[in-house]
SELO-943274 format. One record per residue (C-alpha): residue number from 1; residue in one letter; y, z, x; chain. Coordinates in Angstrom, 2 decimals, always signed. Each point is the difference from the previous one (the first is absolute). Layout:
% SELO-943274
TORDREN  k  r  c2  c3  c1  c
TORDREN  NUM  A  Y  Z  X  A
...
END
This chain:
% SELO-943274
TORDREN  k  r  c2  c3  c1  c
TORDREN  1  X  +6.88  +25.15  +15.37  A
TORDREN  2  X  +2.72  -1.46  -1.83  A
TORDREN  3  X  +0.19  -0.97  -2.89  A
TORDREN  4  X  +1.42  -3.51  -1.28  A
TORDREN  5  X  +1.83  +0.89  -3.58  A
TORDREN  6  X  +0.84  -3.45  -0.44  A
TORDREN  7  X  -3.20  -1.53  +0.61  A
TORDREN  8  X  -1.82  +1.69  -2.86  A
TORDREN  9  X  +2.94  +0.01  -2.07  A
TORDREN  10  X  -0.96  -4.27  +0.48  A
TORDREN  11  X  -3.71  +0.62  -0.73  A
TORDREN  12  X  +0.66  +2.14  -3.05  A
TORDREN  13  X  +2.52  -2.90  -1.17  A
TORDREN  14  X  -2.50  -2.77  +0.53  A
TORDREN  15  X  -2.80  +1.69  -1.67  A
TORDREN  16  X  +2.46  +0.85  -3.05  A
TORDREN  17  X  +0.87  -3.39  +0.22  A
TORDREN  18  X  -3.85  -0.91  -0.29  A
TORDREN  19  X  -0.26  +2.26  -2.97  A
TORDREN  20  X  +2.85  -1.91  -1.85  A
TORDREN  21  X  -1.06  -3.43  +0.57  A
TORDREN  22  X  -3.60  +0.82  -0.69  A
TORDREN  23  X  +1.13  +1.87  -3.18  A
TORDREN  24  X  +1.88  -2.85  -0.99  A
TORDREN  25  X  -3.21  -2.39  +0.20  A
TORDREN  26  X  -2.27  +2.22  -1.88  A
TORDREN  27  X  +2.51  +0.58  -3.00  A
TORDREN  28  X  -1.96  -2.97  -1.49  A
TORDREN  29  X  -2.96  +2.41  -0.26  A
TORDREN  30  X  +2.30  +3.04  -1.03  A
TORDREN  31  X  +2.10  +0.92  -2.76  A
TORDREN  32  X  +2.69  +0.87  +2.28  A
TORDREN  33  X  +1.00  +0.43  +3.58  A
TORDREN  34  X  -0.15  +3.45  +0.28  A
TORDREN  35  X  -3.75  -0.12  -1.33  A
TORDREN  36  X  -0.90  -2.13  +3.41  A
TORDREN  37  X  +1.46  +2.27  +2.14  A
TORDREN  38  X  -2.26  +2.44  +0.61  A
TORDREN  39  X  -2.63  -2.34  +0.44  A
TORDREN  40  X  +1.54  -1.80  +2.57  A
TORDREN  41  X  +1.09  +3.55  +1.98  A
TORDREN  42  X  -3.62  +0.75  +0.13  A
TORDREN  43  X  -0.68  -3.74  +1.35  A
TORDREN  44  X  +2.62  +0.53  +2.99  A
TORDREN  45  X  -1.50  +3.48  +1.19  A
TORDREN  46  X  -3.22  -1.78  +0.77  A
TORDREN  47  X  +1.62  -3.37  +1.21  A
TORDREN  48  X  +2.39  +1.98  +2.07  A
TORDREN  49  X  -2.88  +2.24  +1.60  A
TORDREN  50  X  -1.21  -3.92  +0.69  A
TORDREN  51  X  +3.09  -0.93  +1.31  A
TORDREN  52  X  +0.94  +3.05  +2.45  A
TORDREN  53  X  -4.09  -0.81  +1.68  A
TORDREN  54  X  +0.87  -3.23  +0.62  A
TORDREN  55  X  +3.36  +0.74  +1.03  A
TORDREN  56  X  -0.90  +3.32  +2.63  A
TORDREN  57  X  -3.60  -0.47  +1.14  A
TORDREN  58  X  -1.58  -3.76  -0.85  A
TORDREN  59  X  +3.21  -1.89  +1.39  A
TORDREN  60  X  +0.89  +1.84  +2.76  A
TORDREN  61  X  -3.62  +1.19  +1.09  A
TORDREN  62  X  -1.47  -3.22  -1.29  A
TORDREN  63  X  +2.26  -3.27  +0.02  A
TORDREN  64  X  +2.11  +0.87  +2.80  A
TORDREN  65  X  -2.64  +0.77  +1.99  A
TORDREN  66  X  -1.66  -3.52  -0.05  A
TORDREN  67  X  -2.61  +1.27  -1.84  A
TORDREN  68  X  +0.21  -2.43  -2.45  A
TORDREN  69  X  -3.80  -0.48  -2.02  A
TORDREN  70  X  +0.09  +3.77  -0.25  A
TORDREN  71  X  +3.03  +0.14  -1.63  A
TORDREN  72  X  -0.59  -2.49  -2.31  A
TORDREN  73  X  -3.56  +1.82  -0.54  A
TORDREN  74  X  +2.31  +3.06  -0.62  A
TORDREN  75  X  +2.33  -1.21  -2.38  A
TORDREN  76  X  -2.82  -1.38  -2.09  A
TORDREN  77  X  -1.49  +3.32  -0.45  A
TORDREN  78  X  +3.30  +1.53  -0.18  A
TORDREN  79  X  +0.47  -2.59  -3.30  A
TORDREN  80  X  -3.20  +0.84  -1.30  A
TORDREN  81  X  +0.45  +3.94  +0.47  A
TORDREN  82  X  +3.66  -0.10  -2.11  A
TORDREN  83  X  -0.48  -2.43  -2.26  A
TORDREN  84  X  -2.99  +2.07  -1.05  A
TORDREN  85  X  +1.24  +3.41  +0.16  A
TORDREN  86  X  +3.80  -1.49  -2.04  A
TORDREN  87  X  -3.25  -1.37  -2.60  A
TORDREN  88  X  -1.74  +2.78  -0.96  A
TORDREN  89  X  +3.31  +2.04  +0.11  A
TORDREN  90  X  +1.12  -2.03  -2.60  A
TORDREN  91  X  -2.74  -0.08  -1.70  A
TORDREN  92  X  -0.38  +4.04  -0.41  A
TORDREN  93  X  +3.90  +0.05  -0.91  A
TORDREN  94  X  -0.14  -2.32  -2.95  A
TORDREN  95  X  -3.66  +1.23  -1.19  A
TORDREN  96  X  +1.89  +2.34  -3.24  A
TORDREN  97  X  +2.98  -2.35  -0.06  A
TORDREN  98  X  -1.46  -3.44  -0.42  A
TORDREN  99  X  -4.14  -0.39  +0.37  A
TORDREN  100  X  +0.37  -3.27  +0.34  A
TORDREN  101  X  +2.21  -0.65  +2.89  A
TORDREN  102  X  -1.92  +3.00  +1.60  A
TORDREN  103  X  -2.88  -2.15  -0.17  A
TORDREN  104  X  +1.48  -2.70  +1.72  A
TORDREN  105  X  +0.70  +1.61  +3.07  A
TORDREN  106  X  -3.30  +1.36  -0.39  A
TORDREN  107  X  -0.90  -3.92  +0.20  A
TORDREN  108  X  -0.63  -1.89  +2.84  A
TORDREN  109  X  +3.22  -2.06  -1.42  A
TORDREN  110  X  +1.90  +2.96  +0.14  A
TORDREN  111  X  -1.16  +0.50  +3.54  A
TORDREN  112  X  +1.23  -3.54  +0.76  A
TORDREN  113  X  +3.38  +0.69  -1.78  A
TORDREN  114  X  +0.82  +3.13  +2.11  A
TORDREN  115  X  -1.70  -1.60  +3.33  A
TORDREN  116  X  +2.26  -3.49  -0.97  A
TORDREN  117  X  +3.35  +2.57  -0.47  A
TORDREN  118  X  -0.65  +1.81  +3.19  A
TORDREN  119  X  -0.48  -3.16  +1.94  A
TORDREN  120  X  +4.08  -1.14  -1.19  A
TORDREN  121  X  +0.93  +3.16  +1.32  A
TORDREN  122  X  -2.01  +0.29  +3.11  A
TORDREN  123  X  +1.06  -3.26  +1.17  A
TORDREN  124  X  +3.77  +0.16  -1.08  A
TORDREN  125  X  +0.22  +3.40  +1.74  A
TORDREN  126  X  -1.76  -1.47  +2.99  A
TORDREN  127  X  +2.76  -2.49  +0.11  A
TORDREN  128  X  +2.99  +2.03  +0.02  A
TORDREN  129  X  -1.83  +2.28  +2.72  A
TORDREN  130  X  -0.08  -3.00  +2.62  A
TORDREN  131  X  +3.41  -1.32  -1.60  A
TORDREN  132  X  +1.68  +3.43  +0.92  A
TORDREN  133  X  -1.66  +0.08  +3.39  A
TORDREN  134  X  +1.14  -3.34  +0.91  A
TORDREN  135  X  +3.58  +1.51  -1.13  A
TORDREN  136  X  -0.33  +2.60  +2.34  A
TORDREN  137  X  -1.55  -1.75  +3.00  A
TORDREN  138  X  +2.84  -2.63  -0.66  A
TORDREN  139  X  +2.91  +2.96  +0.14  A
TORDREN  140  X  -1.37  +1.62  +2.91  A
TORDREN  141  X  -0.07  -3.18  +2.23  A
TORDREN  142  X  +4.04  -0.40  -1.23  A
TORDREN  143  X  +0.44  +3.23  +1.19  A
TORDREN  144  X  -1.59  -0.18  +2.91  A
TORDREN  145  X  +1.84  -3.59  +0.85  A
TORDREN  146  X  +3.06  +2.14  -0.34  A
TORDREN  147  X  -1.04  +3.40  +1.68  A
TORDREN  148  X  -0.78  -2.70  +2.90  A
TORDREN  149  X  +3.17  -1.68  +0.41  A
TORDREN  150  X  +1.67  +3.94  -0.41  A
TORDREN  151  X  -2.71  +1.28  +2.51  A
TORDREN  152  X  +1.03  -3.06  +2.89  A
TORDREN  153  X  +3.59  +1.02  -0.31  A
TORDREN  154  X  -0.27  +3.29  +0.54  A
TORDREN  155  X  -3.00  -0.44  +2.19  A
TORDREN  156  X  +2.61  -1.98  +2.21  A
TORDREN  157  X  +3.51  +2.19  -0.60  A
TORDREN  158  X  -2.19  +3.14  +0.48  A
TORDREN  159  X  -3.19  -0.05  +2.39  A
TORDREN  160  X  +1.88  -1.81  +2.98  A
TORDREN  161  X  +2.92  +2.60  +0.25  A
TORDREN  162  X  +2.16  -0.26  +2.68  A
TORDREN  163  X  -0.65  +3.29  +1.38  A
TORDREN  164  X  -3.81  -1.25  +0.83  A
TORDREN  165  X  +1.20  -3.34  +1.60  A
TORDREN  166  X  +2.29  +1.99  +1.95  A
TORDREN  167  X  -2.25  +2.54  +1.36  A
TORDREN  168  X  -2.79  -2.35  +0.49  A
TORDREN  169  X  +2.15  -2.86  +1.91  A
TORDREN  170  X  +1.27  +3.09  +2.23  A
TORDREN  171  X  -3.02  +1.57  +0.41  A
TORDREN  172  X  -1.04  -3.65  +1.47  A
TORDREN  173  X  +3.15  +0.33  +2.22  A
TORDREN  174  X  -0.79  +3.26  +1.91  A
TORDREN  175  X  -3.97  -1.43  +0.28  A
TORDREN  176  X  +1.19  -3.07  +1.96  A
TORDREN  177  X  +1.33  +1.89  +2.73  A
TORDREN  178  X  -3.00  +2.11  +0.23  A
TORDREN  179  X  -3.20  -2.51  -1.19  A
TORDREN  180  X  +0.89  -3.48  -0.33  A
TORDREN  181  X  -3.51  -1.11  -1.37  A
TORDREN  182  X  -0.40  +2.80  -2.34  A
TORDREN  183  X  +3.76  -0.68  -1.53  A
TORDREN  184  X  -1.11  -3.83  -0.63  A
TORDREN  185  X  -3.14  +1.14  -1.59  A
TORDREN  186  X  +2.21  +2.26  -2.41  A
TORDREN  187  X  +2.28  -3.05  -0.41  A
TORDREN  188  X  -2.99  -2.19  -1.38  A
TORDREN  189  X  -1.02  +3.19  -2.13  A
TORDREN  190  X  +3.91  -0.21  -1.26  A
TORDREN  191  X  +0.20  -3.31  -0.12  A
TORDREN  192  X  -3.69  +0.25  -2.49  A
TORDREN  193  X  +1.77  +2.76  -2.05  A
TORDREN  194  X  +3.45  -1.79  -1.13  A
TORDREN  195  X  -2.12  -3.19  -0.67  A
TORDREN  196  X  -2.58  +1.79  -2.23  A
TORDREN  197  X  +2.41  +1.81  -1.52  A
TORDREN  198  X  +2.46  -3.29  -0.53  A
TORDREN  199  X  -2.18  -2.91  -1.33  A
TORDREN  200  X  -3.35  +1.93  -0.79  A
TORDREN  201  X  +1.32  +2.17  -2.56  A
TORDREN  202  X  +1.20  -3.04  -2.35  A
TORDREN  203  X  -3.68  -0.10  -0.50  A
TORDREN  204  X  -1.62  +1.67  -3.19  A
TORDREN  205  X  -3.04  +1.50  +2.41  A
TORDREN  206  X  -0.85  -0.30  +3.98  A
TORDREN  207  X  -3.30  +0.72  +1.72  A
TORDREN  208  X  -0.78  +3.26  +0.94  A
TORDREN  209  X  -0.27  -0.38  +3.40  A
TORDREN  210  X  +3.68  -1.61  +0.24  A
TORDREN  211  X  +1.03  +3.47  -1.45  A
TORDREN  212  X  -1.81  +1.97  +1.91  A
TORDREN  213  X  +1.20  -2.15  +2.95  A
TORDREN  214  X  +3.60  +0.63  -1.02  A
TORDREN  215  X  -0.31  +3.80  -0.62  A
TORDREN  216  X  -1.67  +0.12  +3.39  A
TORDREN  217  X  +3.28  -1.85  +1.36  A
TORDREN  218  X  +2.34  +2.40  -1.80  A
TORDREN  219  X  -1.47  +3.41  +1.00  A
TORDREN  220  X  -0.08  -0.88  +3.69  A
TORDREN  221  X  +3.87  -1.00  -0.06  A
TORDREN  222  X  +0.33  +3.44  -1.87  A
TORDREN  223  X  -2.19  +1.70  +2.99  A
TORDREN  224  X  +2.35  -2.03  +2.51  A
TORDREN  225  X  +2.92  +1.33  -1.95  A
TORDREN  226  X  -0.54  +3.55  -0.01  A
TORDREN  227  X  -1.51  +0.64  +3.27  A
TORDREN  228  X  -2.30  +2.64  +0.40  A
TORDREN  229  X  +1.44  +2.00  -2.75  A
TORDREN  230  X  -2.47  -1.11  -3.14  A
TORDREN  231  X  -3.79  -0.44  +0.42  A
TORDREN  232  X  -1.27  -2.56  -1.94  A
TORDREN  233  X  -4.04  -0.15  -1.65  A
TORDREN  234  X  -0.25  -3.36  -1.22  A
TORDREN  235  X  -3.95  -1.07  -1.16  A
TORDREN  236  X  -1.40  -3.33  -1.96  A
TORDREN  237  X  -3.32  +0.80  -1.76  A
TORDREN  238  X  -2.58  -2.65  -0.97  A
TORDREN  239  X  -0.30  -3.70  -0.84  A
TORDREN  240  X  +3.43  -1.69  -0.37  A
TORDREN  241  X  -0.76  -3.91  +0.45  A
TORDREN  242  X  +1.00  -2.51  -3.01  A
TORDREN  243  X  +1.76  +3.40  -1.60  A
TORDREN  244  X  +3.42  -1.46  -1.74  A
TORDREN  245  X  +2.96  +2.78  -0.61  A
TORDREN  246  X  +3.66  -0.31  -1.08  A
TORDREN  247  X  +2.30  +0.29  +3.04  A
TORDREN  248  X  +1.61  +2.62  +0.95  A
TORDREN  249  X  -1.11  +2.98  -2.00  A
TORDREN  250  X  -1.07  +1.97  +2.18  A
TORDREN  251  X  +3.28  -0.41  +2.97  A
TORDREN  252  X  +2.04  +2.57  -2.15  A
TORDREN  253  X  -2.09  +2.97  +0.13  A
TORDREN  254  X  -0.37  -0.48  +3.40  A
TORDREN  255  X  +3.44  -0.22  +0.75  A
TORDREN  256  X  +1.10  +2.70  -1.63  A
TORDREN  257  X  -2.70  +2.17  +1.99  A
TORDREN  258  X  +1.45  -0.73  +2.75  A
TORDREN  259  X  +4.02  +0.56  -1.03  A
TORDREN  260  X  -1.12  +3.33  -1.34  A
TORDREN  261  X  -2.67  +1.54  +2.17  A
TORDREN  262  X  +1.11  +3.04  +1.35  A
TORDREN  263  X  -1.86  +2.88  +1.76  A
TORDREN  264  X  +1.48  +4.01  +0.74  A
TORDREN  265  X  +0.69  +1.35  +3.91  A
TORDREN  266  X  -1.22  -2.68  +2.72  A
TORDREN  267  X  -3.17  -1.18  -1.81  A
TORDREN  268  X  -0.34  -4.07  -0.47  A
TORDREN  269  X  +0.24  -1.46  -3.94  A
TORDREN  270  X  -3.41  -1.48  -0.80  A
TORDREN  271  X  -0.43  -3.01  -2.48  A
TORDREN  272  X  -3.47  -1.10  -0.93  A
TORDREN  273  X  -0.56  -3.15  -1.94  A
TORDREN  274  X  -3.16  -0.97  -0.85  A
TORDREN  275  X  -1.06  -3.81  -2.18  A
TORDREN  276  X  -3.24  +0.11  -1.12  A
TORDREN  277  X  -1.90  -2.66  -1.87  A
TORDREN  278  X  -3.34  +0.96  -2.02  A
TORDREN  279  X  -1.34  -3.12  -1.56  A
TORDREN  280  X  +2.38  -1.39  -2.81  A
TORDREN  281  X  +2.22  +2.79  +0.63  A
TORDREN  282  X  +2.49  +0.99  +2.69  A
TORDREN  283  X  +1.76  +3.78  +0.45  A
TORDREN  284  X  +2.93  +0.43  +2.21  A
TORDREN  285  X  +1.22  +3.11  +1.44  A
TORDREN  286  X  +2.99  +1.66  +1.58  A
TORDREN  287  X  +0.99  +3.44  +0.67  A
TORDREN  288  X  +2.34  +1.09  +2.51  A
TORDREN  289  X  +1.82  +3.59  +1.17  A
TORDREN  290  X  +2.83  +1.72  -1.63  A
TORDREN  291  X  +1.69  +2.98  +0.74  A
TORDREN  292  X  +1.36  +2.31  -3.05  A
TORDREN  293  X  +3.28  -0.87  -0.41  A
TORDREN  294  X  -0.23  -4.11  +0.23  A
TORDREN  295  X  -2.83  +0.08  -3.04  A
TORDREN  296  X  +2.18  +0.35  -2.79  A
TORDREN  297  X  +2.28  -2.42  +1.55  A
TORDREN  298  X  -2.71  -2.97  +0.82  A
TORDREN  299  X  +0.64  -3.02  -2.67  A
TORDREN  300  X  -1.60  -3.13  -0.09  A
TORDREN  301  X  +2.70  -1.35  -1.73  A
TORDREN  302  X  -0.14  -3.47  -1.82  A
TORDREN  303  X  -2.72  -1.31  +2.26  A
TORDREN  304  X  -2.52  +2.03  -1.89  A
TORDREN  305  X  +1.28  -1.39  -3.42  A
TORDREN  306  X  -0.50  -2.83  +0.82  A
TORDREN  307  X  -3.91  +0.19  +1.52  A
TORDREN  308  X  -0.64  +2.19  -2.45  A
TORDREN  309  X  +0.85  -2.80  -2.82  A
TORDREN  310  X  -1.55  -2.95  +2.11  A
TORDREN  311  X  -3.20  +2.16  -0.23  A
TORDREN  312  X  +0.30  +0.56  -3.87  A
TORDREN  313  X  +0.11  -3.80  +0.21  A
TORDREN  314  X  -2.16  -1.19  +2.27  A
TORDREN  315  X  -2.80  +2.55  -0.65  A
TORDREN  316  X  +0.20  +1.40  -3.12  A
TORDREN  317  X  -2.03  +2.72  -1.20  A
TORDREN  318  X  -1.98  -0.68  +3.80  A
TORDREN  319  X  +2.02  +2.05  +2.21  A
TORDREN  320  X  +1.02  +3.93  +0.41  A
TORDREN  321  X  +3.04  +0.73  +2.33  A
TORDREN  322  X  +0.38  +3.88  +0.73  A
TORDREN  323  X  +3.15  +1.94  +2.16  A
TORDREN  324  X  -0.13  +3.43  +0.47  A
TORDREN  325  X  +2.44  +2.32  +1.90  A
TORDREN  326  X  -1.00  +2.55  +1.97  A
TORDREN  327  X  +1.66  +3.07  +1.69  A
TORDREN  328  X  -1.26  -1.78  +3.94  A
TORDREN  329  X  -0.86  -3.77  -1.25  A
TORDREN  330  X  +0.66  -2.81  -2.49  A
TORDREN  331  X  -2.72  -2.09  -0.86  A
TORDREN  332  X  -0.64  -3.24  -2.20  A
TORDREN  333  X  -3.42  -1.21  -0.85  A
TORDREN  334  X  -0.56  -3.64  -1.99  A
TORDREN  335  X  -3.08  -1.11  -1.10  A
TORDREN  336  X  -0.02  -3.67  -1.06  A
TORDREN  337  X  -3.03  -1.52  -1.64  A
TORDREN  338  X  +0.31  -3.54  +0.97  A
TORDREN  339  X  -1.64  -2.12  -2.90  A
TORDREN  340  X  -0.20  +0.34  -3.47  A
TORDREN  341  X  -3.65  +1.14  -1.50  A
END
């Protein structure tokens, strides 16, 4: 797990900065500042303890949840609990310093003072937490606006590359002679591909069965194209109706199977791709044959960059994409979960 440096250097900053004001304030009780501040450092241990529940288990557990009356219910008890606790703290810290102030935490006003203090705090933190959320929601839909525009570029310079509309319009040419009707039905099937592929993928997300529809296209123009020569598996698991995806994330890996599938002496390459959809989440597989020699060569190149940062924006923290080279295959595996808890 990594750490973020900068984020607690913030916290440690804000609660300094809590000290400070808070000292400030209570010099008209104090001789000096210095004489409020260790008062106030014992006050932000407990409020912070407050602060981190609320922030790690109430919200997100809680409030995000839609679980709203028990949250509320929580936080209640959660006031109760600190303001308590920061009381009687206070009021066994000051019991040789100064009787009398330990008696007023001891108080049900000094219960109110601590439970009025921890309230400010609570609710100031609470507002910075969905302040800096909305920052970052806000960021992330900028840079996905961008990665978008980036992604349709180079969706369009690099996915329809003339060496696949070559072989696939000449591949059509040699089938005419041979079976008119089946080259027409792999000219519709062509036709489907450059139009999904043209106006579909200026679209933030597509069903799932127009992808699947289009991958289905693709690999059977790749089976046209090389012959008898690679044996394709190719499997769609479970229920994939009203399913939305972004387009084309799944064309490269496929693609790249096929350019780099390669099998020793006489034997056929094999690709298996398997989509499979489990509930709210969806896992996509490919893994096709290598020989030795073209495994340290096989690169994805910048087609990978760029799924790989459409997924860190479209499905952050909800997805796991895995590629592993082996000495006889080359496999990727991504698992996507499709909606946010």
């Amino acid at each position: 797990m990594k750490i973020n440096v900068r984020l607690i250097l913030l916290h440690l900053f804000i609660w300094m900065l809590y000290i400070i004001v808070w000292g400030l304030r209570d010099m008209a009780y104090a001789p000096t500042f210095w004489d409020t501040i260790d008062g106030n450092l014992i006050g932000s241990i407990w409020y912070s303890i407050g602060v981190y529940i609320n922030f790690y288990l109430l919200i997100p557990f809680l409030l995000l949840k839609n679980r709203k009356p028990v949250y509320i219910f929580s936080t209640l008890v959660l006031i109760v609990l600190i303001s308590y606790l920061s009381a009687q703290t206070f009021s066994l810290y000051y019991v040789e310093i100064h009787e009398p102030t330990s008696e007023f935490f001891d108080s049900l006003e000094g219960f109110a003072s601590t439970g009025s203090e921890f309230l400010i705090v609570l609710g100031f933190s609470t507002c910075l937490y969905f302040i800096n959320e909305w920052y970052v929601k806000e960021r992330r839909l900028k840079e996905l606006e961008s990665a978008s525009l980036r992604a349709e570029l180079d969706l369009l310079k690099g996915q329809i590359n003339p060496h696949f509309l070559f072989n696939a319009l000449n591949s059509v040419h040699v089938l005419i002679r041979k079976d008119s009707e089946k080259a027409l039905e792999i000219l519709e099937k062509f036709s489907d591909l450059l139009s999904h592929q043209l106006y579909d993928v200026e679209k933030e997300f597509v069903s799932l069965d127009t992808e699947i529809k289009n991958l289905a296209n693709f690999i059977e123009l790749q089976e046209l194209r090389f012959s008898n020569h690679i044996k394709v598996g190719w499997k769609v698991q479970g229920e994939t109706v009203g399913l939305k995806i972004p387009p084309m994330l799944f064309l490269n890996f496929i693609e790249n199977a096929f350019k780099h599938s390669h099998k020793k002496d006489d034997e056929d390459a094999q690709i298996n791709i398997l989509l499979k959809v489990d509930k709210d989440s969806l896992e996509f597989s490919c893994v096709n044959s290598v020989t030795g020699r073209h495994v340290g060569n096989y690169n994805l190149g910048i087609g990978l960059t760029n799924i790989k940062r459409r997924l860190e924006l479209l499905y952050p923290n909800r997805h796991t994409l895995e590629i592993e080279r082996a000495e006889d295959q080359f496999s990727v595996n991504l698992q996507i979960r499709l909606y946010e808890d």
